[in-house]
Phi, psi and omega in degrees: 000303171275019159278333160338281163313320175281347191237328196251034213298332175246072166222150161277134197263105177259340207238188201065214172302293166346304161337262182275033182196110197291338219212014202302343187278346176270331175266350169295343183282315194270355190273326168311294237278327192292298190321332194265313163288335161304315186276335157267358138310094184236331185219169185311332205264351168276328153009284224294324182332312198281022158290340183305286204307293174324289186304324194274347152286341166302319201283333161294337193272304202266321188251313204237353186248237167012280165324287159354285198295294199313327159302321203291320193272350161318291152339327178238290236252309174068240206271355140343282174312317194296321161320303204280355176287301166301355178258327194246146186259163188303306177221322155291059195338128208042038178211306192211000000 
């Protein structure tokens, strides 16, 4: 991505992962996040865990990851961006 960026600075990265994910590097963070709590669930009382996985998907889906980049690159790329919205999904590739 940043050799990308070094030959392409005002290009939209479309391609890869980028294809099929507006996000892959935010959905691989939540997917980690989840993976560690699934692999340390042994009893009722780590139940309590998922607030991690839970809170830090909220706060990448809603406040500070997501939201954030889709403004900054609406704003610099413009009707780029708007193609790759419509061609591409926000974080799960082929689903959402």
């Amino acid at each position: 991505m940043q050799l990308f960026k070094n030959k392409h600075p005002n290009k939209l990265m479309t391609k890869g992962l980028w294809a099929l994910s507006r996000n892959p590097n935010y959905f691989g963070e939540i997917v980690q996040w989840w993976a560690i709590w699934i692999m340390s669930y042994t009893t009722a009382i780590t139940l309590l865990g998922v607030l991690g996985p839970v809170l830090l998907s909220a706060l990448i889906l809603g406040l500070s990851g997501v939201p954030m980049k889709e403004k900054r690159h609406k704003q610099k790329y413009q009707n780029d961006f708007k193609k790759y919205v419509e061609s591409t999904k926000l974080l799960i590739p082929g689903i959402v």
